[in-house]
Every structure is written in structure tokens, then in C-alpha cells.
MILO-43601 format. One record per residue (C-alpha): residue number from 1; x, y, z. Coordinates in nm, 2 decimals, decimal comma. Example, Ala and Ser with C-alpha at 12.3 -4.5 7.8 and 13.67 -1.06 7.14 Angstrom:
<nodes>
[1 [1,23 -0,45 0,78]]
[2 [1,37 -0,11 0,71]]
</nodes>
This chain:
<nodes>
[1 [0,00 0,00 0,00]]
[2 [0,13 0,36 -0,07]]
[3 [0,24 0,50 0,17]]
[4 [0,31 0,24 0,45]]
[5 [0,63 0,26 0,66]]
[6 [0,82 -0,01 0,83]]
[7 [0,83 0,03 1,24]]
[8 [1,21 0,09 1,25]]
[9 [1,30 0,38 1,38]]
[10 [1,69 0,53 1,30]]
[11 [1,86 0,81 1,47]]
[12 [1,98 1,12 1,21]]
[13 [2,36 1,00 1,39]]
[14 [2,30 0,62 1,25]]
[15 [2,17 0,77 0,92]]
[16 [2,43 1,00 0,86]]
[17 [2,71 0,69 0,89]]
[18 [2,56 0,50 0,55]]
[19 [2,66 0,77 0,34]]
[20 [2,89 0,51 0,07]]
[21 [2,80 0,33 -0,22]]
[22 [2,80 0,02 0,01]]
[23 [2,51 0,19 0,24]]
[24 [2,36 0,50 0,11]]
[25 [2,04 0,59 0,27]]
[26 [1,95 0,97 0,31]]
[27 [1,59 1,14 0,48]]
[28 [1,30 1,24 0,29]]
[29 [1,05 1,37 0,47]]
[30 [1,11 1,25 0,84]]
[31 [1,15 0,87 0,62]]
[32 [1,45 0,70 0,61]]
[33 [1,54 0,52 0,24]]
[34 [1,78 0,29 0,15]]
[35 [1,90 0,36 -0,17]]
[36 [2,20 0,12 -0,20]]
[37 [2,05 -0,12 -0,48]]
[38 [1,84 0,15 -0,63]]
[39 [2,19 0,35 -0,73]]
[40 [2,21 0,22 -1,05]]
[41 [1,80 0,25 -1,14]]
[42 [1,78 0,59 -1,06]]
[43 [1,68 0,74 -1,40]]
[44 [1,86 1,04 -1,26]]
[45 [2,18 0,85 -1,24]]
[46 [2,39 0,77 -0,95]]
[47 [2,59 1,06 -0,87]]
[48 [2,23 1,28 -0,77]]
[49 [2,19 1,06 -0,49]]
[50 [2,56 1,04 -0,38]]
[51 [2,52 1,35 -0,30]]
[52 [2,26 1,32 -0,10]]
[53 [2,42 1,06 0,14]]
[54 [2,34 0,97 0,45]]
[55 [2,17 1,33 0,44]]
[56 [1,81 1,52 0,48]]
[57 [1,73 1,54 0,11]]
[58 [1,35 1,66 0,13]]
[59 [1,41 1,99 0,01]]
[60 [1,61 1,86 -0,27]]
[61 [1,36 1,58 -0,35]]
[62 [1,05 1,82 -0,32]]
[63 [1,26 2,08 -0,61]]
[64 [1,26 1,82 -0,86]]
[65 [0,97 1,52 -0,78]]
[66 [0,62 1,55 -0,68]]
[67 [0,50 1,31 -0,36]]
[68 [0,37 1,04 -0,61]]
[69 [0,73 0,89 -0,70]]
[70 [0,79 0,88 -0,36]]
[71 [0,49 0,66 -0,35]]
[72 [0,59 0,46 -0,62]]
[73 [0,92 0,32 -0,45]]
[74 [0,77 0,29 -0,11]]
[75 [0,96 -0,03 -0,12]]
[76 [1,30 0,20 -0,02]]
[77 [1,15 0,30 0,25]]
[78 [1,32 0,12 0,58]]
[79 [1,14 0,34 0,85]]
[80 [1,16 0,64 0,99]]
[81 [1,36 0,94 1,18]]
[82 [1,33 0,89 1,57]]
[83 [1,10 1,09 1,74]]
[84 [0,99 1,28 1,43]]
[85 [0,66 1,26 1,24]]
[86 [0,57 1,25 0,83]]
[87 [0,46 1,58 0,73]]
[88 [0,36 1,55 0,38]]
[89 [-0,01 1,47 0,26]]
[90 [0,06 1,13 0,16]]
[91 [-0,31 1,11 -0,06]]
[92 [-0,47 0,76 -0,16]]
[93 [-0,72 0,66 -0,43]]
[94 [-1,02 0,86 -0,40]]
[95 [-0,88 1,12 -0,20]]
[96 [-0,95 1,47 -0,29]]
[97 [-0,69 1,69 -0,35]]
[98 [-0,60 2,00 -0,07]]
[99 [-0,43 2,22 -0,28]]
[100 [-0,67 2,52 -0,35]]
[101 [-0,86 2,54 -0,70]]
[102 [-0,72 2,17 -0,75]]
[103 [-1,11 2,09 -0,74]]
[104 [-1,43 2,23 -0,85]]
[105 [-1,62 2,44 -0,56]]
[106 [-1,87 2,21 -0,53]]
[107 [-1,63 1,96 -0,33]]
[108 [-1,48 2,24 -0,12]]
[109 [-1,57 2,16 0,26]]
[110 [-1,61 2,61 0,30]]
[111 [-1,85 2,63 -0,01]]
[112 [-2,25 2,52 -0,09]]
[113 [-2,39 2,40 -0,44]]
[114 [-2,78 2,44 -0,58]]
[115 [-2,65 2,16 -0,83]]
[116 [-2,54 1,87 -0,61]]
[117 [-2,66 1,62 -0,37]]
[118 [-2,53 1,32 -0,15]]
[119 [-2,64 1,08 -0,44]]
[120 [-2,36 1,32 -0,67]]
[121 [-2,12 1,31 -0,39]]
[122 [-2,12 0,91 -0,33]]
[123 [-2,09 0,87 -0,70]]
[124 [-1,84 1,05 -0,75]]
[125 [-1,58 0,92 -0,45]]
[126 [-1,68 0,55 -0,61]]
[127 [-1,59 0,66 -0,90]]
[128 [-1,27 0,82 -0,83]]
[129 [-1,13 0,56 -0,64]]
[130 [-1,20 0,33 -0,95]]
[131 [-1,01 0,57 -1,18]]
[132 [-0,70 0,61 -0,93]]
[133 [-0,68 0,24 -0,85]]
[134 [-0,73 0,07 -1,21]]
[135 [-0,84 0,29 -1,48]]
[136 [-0,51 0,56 -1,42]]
[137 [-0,24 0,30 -1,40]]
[138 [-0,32 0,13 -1,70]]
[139 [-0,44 0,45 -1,91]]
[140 [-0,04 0,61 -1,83]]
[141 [0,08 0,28 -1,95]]
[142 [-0,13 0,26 -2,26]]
[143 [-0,02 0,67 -2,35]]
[144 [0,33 0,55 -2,34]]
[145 [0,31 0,26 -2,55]]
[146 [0,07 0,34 -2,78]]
[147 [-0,16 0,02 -2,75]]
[148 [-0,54 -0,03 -2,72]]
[149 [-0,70 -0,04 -2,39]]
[150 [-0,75 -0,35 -2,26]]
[151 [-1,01 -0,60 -2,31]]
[152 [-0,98 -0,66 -1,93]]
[153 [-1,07 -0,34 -1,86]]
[154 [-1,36 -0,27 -2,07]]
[155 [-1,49 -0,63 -1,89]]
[156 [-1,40 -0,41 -1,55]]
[157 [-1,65 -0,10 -1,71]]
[158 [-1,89 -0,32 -1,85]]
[159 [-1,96 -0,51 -1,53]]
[160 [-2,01 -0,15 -1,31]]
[161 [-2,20 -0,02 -1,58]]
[162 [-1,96 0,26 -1,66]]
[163 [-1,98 0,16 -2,03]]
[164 [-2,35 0,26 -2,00]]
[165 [-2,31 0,57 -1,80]]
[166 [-2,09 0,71 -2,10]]
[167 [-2,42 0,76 -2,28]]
[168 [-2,58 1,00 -2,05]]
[169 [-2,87 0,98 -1,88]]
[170 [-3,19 0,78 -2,01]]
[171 [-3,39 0,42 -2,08]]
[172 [-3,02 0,20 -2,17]]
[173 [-2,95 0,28 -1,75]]
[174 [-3,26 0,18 -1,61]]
[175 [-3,24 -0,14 -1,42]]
[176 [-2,89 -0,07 -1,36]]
[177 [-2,65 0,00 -1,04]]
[178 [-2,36 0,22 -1,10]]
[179 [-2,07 0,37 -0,86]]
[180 [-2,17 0,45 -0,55]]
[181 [-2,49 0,27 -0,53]]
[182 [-2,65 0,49 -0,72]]
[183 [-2,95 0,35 -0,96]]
[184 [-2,95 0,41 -1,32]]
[185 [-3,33 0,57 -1,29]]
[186 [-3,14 0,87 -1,11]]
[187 [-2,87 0,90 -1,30]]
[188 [-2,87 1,27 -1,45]]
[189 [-2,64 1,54 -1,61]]
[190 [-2,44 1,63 -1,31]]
[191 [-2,36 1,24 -1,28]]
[192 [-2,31 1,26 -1,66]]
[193 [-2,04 1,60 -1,58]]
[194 [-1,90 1,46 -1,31]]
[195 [-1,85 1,11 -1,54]]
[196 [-1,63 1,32 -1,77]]
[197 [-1,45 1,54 -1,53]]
[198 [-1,33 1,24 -1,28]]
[199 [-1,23 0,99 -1,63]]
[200 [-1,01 1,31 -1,79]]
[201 [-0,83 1,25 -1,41]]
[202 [-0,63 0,99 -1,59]]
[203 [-0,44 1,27 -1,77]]
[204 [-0,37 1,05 -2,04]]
[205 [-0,52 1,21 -2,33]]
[206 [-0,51 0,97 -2,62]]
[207 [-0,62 0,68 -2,39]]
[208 [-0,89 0,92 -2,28]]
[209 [-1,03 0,90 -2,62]]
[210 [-0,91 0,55 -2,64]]
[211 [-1,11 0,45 -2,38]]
[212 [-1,46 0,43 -2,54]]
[213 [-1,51 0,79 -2,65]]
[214 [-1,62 0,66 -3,00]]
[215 [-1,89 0,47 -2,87]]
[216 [-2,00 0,77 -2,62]]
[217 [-2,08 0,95 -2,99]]
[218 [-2,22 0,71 -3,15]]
[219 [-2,42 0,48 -2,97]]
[220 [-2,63 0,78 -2,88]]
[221 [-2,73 0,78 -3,23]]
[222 [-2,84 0,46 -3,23]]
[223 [-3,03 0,51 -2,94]]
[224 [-3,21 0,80 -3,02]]
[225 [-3,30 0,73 -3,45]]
[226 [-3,27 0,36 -3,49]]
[227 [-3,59 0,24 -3,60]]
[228 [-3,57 -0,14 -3,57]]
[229 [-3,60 -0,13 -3,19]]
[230 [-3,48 -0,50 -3,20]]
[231 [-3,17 -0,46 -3,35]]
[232 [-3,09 -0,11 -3,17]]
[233 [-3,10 -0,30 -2,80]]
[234 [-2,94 -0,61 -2,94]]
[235 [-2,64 -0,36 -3,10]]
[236 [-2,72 -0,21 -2,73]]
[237 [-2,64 -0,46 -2,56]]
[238 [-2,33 -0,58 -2,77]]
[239 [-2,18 -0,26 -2,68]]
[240 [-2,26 -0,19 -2,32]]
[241 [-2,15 -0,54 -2,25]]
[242 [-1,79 -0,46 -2,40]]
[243 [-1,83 -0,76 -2,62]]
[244 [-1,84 -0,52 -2,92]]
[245 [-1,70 -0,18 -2,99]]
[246 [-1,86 0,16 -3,21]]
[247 [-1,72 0,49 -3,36]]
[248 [-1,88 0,75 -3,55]]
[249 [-1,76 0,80 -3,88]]
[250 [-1,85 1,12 -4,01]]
[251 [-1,56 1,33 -4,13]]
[252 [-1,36 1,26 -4,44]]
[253 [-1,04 1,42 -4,58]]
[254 [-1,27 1,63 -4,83]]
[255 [-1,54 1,74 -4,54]]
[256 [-1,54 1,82 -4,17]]
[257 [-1,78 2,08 -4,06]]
[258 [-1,87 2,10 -4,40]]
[259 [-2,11 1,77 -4,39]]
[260 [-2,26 1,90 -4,80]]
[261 [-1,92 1,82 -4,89]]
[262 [-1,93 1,45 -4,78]]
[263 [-1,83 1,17 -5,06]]
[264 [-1,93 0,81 -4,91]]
[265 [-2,24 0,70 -5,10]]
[266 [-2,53 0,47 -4,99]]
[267 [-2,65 0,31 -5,30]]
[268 [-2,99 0,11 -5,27]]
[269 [-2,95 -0,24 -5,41]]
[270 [-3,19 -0,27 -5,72]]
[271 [-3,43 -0,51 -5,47]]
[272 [-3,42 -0,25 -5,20]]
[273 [-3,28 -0,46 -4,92]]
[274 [-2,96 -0,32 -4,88]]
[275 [-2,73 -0,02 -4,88]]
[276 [-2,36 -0,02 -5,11]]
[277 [-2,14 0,18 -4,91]]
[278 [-1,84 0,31 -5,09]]
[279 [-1,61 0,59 -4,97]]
[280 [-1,36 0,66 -4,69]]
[281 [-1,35 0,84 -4,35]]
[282 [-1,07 1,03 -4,13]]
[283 [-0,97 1,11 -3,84]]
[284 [-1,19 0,80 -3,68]]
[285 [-1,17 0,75 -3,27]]
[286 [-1,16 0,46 -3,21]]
[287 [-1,20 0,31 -3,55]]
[288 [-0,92 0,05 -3,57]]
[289 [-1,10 -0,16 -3,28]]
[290 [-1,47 -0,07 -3,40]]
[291 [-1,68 -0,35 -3,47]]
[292 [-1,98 -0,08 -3,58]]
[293 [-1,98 0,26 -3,76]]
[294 [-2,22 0,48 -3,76]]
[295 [-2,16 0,67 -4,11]]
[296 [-2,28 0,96 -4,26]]
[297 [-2,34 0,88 -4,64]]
[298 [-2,45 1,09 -4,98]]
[299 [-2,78 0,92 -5,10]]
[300 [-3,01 0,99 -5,38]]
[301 [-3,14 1,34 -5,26]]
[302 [-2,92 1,42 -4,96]]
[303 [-2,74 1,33 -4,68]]
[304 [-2,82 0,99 -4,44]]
[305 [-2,65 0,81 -4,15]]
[306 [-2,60 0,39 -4,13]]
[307 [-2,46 0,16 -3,89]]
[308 [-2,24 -0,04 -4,08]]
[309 [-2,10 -0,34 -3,94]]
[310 [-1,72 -0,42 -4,03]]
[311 [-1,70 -0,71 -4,27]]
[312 [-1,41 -0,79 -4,49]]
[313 [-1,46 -0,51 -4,71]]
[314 [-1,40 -0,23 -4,45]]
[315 [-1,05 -0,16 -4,41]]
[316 [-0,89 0,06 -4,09]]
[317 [-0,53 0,25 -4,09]]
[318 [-0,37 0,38 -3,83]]
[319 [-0,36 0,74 -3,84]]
[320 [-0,01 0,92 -3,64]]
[321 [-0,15 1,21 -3,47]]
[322 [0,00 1,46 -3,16]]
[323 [-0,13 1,25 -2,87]]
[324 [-0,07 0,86 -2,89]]
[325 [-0,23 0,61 -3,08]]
[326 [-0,38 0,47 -2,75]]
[327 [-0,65 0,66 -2,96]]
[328 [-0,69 0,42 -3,20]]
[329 [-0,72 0,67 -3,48]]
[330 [-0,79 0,55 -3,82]]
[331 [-0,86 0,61 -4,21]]
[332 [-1,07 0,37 -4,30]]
[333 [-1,22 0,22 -4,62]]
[334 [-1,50 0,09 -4,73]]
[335 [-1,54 -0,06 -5,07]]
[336 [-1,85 -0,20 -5,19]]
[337 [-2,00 -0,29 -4,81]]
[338 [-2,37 -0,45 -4,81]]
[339 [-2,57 -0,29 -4,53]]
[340 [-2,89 -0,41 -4,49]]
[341 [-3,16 -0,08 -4,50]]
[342 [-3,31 -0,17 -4,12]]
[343 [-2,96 0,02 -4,02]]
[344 [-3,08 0,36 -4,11]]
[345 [-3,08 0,59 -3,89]]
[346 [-3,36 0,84 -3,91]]
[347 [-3,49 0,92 -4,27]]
[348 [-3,29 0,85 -4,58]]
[349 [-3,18 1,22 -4,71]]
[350 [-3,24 1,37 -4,34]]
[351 [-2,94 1,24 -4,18]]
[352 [-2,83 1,62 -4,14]]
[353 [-3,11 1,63 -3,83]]
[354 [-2,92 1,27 -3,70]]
[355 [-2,58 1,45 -3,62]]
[356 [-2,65 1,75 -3,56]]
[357 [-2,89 1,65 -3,26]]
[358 [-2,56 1,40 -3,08]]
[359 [-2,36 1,70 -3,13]]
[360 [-2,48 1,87 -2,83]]
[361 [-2,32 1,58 -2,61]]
[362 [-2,02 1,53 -2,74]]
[363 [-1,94 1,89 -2,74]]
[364 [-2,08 1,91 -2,37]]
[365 [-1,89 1,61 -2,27]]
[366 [-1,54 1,73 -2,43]]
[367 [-1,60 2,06 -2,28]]
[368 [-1,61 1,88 -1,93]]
[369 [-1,30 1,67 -2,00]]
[370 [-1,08 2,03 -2,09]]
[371 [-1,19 2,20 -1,78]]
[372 [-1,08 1,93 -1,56]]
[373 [-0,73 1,91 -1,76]]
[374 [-0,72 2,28 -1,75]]
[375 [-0,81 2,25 -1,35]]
[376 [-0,52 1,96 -1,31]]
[377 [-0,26 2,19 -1,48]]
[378 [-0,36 2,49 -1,26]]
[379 [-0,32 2,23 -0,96]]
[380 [0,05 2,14 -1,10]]
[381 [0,15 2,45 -1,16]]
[382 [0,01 2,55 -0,79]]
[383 [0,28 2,27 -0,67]]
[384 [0,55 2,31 -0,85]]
[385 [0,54 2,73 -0,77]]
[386 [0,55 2,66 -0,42]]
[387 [0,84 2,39 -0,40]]
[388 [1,02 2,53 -0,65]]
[389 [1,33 2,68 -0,51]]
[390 [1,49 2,95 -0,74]]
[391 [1,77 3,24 -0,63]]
[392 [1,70 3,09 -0,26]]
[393 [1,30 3,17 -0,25]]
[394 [0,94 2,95 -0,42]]
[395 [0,87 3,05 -0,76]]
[396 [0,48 3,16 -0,61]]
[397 [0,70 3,44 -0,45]]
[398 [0,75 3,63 -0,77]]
[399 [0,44 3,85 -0,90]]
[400 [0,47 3,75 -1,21]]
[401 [0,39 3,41 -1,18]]
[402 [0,14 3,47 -0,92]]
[403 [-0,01 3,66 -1,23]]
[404 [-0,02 3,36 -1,42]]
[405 [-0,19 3,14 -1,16]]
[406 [-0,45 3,37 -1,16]]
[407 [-0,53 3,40 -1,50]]
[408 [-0,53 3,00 -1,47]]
[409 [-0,77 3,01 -1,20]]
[410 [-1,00 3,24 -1,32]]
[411 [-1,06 3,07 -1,68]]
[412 [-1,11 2,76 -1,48]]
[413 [-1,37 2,84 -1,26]]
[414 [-1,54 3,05 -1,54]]
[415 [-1,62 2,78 -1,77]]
[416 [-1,66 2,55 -1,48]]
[417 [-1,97 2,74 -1,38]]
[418 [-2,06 2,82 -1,73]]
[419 [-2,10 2,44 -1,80]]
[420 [-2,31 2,36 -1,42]]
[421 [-2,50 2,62 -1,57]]
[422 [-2,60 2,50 -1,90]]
[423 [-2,57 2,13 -1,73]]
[424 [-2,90 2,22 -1,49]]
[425 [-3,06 2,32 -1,80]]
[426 [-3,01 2,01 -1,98]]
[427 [-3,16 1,86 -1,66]]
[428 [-3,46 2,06 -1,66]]
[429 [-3,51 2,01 -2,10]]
[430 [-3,62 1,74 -2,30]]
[431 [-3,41 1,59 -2,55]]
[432 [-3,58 1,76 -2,81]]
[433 [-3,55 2,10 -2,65]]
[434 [-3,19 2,05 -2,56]]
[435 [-3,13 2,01 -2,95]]
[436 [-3,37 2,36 -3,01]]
[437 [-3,23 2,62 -2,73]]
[438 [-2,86 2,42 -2,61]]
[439 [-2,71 2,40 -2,94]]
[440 [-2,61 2,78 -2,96]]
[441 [-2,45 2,79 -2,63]]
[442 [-2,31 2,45 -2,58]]
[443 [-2,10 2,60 -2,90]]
[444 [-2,02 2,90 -2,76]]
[445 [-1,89 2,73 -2,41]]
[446 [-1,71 2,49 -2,59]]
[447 [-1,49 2,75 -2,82]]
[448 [-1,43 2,96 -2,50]]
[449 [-1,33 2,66 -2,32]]
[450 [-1,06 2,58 -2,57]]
[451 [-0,98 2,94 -2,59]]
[452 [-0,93 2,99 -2,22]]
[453 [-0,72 2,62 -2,24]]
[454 [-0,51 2,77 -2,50]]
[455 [-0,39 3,05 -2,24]]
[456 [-0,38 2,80 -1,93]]
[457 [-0,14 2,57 -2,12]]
[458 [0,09 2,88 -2,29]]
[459 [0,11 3,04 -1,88]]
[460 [0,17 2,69 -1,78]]
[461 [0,43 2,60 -1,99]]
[462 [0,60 2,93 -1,92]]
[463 [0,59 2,83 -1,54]]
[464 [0,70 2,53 -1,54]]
[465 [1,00 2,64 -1,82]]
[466 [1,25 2,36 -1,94]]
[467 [1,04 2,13 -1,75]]
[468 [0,70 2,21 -1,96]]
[469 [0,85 2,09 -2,29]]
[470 [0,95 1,74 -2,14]]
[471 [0,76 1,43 -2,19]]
[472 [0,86 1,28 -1,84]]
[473 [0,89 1,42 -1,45]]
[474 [0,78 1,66 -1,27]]
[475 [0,64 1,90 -1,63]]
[476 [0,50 1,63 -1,83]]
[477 [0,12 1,69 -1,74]]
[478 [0,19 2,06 -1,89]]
[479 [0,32 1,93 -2,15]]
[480 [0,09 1,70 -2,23]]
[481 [-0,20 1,96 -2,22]]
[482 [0,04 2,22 -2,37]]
[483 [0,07 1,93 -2,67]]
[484 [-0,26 1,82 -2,73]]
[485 [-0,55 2,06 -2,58]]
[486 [-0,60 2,16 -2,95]]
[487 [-0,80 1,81 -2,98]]
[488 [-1,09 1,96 -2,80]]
[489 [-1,06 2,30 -3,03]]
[490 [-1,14 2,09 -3,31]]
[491 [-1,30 1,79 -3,26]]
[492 [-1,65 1,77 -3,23]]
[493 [-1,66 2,14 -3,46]]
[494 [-1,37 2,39 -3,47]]
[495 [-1,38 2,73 -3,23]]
[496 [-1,44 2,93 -3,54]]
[497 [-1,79 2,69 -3,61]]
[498 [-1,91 2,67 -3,31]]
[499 [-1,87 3,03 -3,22]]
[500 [-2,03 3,14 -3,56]]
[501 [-2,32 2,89 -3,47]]
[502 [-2,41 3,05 -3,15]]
[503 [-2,44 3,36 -3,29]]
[504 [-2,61 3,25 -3,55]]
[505 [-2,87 3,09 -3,35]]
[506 [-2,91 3,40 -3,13]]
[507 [-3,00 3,59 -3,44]]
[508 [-3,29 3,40 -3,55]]
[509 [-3,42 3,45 -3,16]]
[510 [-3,36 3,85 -3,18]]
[511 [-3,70 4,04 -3,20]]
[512 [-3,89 4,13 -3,56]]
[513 [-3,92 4,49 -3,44]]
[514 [-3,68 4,71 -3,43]]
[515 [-3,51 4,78 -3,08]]
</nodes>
């Protein structure tokens, strides 16, 4: 267990005599380590600890590691300073954080929320203590490999319904028990919110998508326009079990936004029992594991959306982008597929009304996952500013980086209560009325969202300096974000898009008379 120290106690006189490469143990924190076999792991080298010999090295260790690696070779640990007592928050899965801002108000023992009750508070420290323990350990593994997420762990979601949970509220929960003993029947948007804000806690951001963002987008679909309500909960059911897997296919390397400009065709076979598909798609979470897609498609007199099953006539490449292929982004093919018509979704030649409806979600749901990263950076750069030792004093003590923590704060907590805003809202609407009055300014949130991320991760980087460019140690959360935040500017409809749609929609709701 993290944490746990051995009952030996050591006096700073014995310490200080195994200060050779034979016995080299040194102080961090009140703890005593033995560091003699671990001389030549160090990824720092051996000579950084040599130094540190038989020595106090917390102030040393705190200037270049956070607490977790600390926790990570607990196994060093050989007990403890006599008559002296830990002082450093040693946290454990679940735990909230106690560094100010590190979490939304809501969960701050000084402040009250309208939005949240003990059922959203249960839920979410189940939850959390499921992403810390399982989901986090194998998501940083996955981001540094580059490999799927496991079968194993899709099992693990499936079987405490978080598959299902990924969908939002609605019928596909009902019957169900998810963290924290809450039942599917009460499931709403703030569970939905805090679902997306406590998964981004994994700070991995291609295994974020990795992990089951395609089916979050497209499933819904399904859900909501599937006719054939027989195959819709069998395809359900596939999916929500984890025996299957589903991405939405909709942009291509002629058209993004620009759904007119779309060149995959749905061509009615000449009994009128199936759909040709021909075309290909980019840019496709998820698609090299998908065993569905849900595919936007020219027909005869406009634009439709299918669920096409793979066969051996779909094809999936791996696409390179800036976060890792834990992703599973892919081109993908499909030459001369047979679709049988019952996989329509909606009306043929309406399929405009199909994905322009499940864009609310998605765009909701990434805006929650950028908040939290944005929160988590403002957290790091909190840490590192205050053990961060430079000409003799913490970084925090300079104005100038106070500056920048609270320009981080501030765009945190902004769109943080613009989106509990516009999340009681979807909690008072129905479907249908979400799609008519949310559209305009779930846009708008989610382009100021990506904005404000934009500044967090240039004032981060800038904080954390050398450090904030490295993939590794004490930086490589800011540059992580710094690296891939713009996902969330573009996916799901670019800043420029969105912001024009909100607009947009506002004009059509200004008065006929003149003001």
C-alpha cells in the first residue's frame, strides 16, 4: 500500500554513517530510504543521490519530484527518523486533492452547491477511487506505449456499468447500479459532468479518447434514431456489455464541418434490401478496434447516417497524430460494403437532423474533460510554484507568476460554472428541447473553453520552463496539455464553427421589431 512505513526507527547520527556506495540511505521527509540497490535505477543517475548521502534530502527531492514517486518506490523505505513525524499529505485513491482550485467548488468543505446532492457526492468518490486504482495506472501505460486499452478493462467497465453511463442519462440505465450505489433511474447530467471530469483525471489524453469515446458518440445515435428497436437494443447490448465496440464516422479528408461536402455513398441495391457503401472516412476515434460505424453517407437526394458493421470489405489504418495512438485513430475504407436498410438511422436524405442533434453531447462532454485538464494543470503549476526553489526563495514568491496562476484560476472556474450552468438546464429540457435552445451555447462554451485552455497551457508552460516541454517528470502533465488541448478546439466542430453557430442561433431568436 502507498504509503506504509516499516516500524524501525533510526537516529539522524546512524543515518548519517551509511553515506557510501556500500550503504547509502539519506531522509526524505522524516523517512528514512535505503538507496543502495536502487543507485544504479535511478533514471537520474547515480551521482544525484551520492550527494545526497546519509543526508536530509526533502528539500532537494521536493525541487525536482512530486510526492507520487515517492509513493511509487515505497519499497525503499526502511522506516523512519526517531521521534519525528511525516509531514507531507501522503493522498490515496479517492482522495481529494487539498491544494486550493485543485477541485471544482462544489467539493470544497467552505462552499455550498444548488446543483449537487449526496447521491452526486457518493458517486463521484466511487468513482474516483476506480479511476485512481485501475483505470489511471493502465491509461499512463497505454499513453506511453501506444496500445489499445485492454479487453480486461472494458470487462471491469462493463460489469459496473460505466460503459453505460458514457451515454448520459436515459432508458439504456434503467435497471442498472452504478458507482456508489446509485440507480440508473437517477442517473442525470451532473452524474453525466462529473463522469467526464473524474475519467479526464487519468491525464492521459489519447487513452482518454481510447477508452470508449467513439462509442459515447455514437451509440447515442443509435439510441435516439434507430428504427428497428430489436436490432438497436441487441447492438445495445453488444456494446454496453464490452463484447463489441462503435465509432462515428462522419468526417472525411474532403469534409469536416462542411457535412454538404461528404463523398461516401449509400446506394440502394436494385431489390431494395440493402445499402452499397463506398467511400472513406478520417480522423476515426476509435475506429481500428470498432466492430460498428455509424456513417454519414450521400444518398439519392441528400445526406443519411447507417450503422455499418465491419466485414471484410472495411478496411482501418492507423492514423499518427500529436497524442498517442492509444487513440486508436484511423482512415478507414469501405469498398462495396452491403448494409442491410433496417440500419438507417432516421430518414434517408435527413441524416443532417441525426448528427447535428448528438452534437450537443459530445461537445458538452469534451468541454467537461478540458476543464478538468485545465483544473489539473492549474493544480500542477500551484505545486510546482511553491516547492520550486529558485535564487533561494518558491517560484509563487515572484508577481509575475502569481499573475499567471491567476489567470489559470480564473478561466477555470469560469467555464466551470458556465458548464453547471448549462448542465441544470439540460436537466430541466427534453431531448428535443436541448437540441432547439442548447445547441447555440453549448457552442459558444465549448470555443471559450478551448480558448481559455489555449492561455492555461501557454502560462503553464511558461511556469513550469524547461520542464514544460519534457515528456517525463515533474512537467509532463503541462506538456501534455500544452501538446494536445488543441483536440478539444477541433473535434467535435472547430472554435471558429461553433462560435459562428451561437451567434447564428441568437440571431434568429432576436425580436422582428426594431429595438
Amino acid at each position: 500500500m502507498p504509503g506504509t512505513v516499516s516500524s524501525h526507527t533510526y537516529s539522524r547520527e546512524e543515518i548519517a554513517k551509511n553515506n557510501t556506495e556500500d550503504s547509502l540511505w539519506c531522509i526524505v521527509d522524516h523517512k528514512v530510504y535505503d538507496l543502495t540497490d536502487f543507485l544504479d535505477a535511478h533514471p537520474g543517475g547515480n551521482v544525484v543521490l551520492q550527494q545526497v548521502a546519509g543526508q536530509d534530502a526533502t528539500t532537494a527531492f521536493y525541487n525536482l519530484h512530486r510526492h507520487e514517486v515517492l509513493q511509487k518506490y515505497s519499497s525503499l523505505c526502511i522506516g523512519i527518523v526517531q521521534n519525528e513525524t511525516p509531514e507531507v499529505i501522503d493522498p490515496q485513491p479517492g482522495d481529494l486533492s487539498a491544494v486550493p482550485y485543485a477541485e471544482p467548488t462544489w467539493l470544497s468543505p467552505r462552499f455550498t452547491s444548488p446543483y449537487y446532492t449526496d447521491s452526486h457526492r457518493k458517486f463521484r468518490k466511487s468513482l474516483r477511487e476506480f479511476v485512481d486504482a485501475e483505470l489511471k495506472p493502465e491509461a499512463q501505460e497505454k499513453e506511453a506505449d501506444g496500445t489499445y486499452i485492454s479487453q480486461e478493462m472494458i470487462d471491469k467497465m462493463a460489469k459496473n456499468n460505466m460503459l453505460a453511463m458514457r451515454l448520459g442519462p436515459g432508458q439504456h440505465l434503467h435497471g442498472r447500479m452504478v458507482p456508489g450505489g446509485v440507480r440508473g433511474e437517477d442517473f442525470d447530467y451532473f452524474h453525466d459532468l462529473i463522469t467526464c471530469q473524474e475519467l479526464a483525471r487519468v491525464l492521459s489524453r489519447g487513452f482518454q479518447d481510447g477508452n470508449m469515446a467513439g462509442m459515447s458518440i455514437s451509440l447515442t445515435a443509435v439510441r435516439s434514431w434507430m428504427k428497428d428497436v430489436k436490432l438497436r437494443d441487441a447492438v445495445t447490448e453488444e456494446c454496453l456489455s464490452g463484447r463489441k465496440k462503435m465509432s462515428l464516422a462522419i468526417t472525411e479528408a474532403f469534409a469536416g464541418s462542411d457535412v454538404a461536402g461528404l463523398r461516401t455513398t449509400a446506394e440502394k441495391t436494385a431489390d431494395g434490401s440493402h445499402y452499397m457503401i463506398n467511400g472513406t472516412k478520417k480522423w476515426i476515434t476509435n475506429g481500428m478496434f470498432s466492430d460498428y460505424f455509424v456513417v454519414g453517407c450521400k444518398t439519392v437526394k441528400g445526406f443519411s447516417v447507417i450503422l455499418v458493421p465491419r466485414d471484410d470489405n472495411v478496411e482501418t489504418k492507423k492514423i499518427k497524430t500529436s497524442y498517442s495512438t492509444a487513440a486508436a485513430t484511423a482512415y478507414i475504407q469501405f469498398d462495396n460494403v452491403k448494409v442491410p436498410v433496417n440500419h438507417l438511422l432516421g430518414e434517408e436524405d435527413k441524416g443532417f437532423e441525426v448528427i447535428m442533434s448528438n452534437f450537443n453531447h459530445e461537445r458538452w462532454a469534451m468541454t467537461a474533460a478540458v476543464i478538468q485538464w485545465m483544473r489539473a494543470v492549474t493544480e500542477e503549476c500551484l505545486k510546482w510554484s511553491t516547492q520550486r526553489i529558485v535564487f533561494g526563495k518558491p517560484l509563487s514568491e515572484q508577481p509575475v507568476i502569481r499573475g499567471k496562476l491567476a489567470r489559470m484560476i480564473q478561466h477555470t472556474e469560469a467555464t466551470q460554472a458556465w458548464l453547471e450552468q448549462i448542465t441544470y438546464q439540460m436537466n430541466t429540457m427534453s431531448y428535443r428541447d436541448q437540441n432547439k435552445y442548447l445547441g447555440g451555447p453549448v457552442g459558444l462554451l465549448k470555443s471559450f473553453t478551448t480558448r481559455c485552455a489555449h492561455e492555461v497551457a501557454d502560462d503553464a508552460c511558461n511556469v513550469f520552463g524547461g520542464r514544460g516541454i519534457t515528456q517525463g517528470g515533474m512537467g509532463k502533465v503541462v506538456e501534455q496539455f500544452h501538446r494536445t488541448y488543441k483536440f478539444d478546439a477541433i473535434l467535435g466542430g472547430t472554435e471558429e464553427i461553433l462560435s459562428d453557430l451561437g451567434v447564428r442561433q441568437a440571431l434568429k431568436q432576436m425580436p422582428k421589431a426594431r429595438l
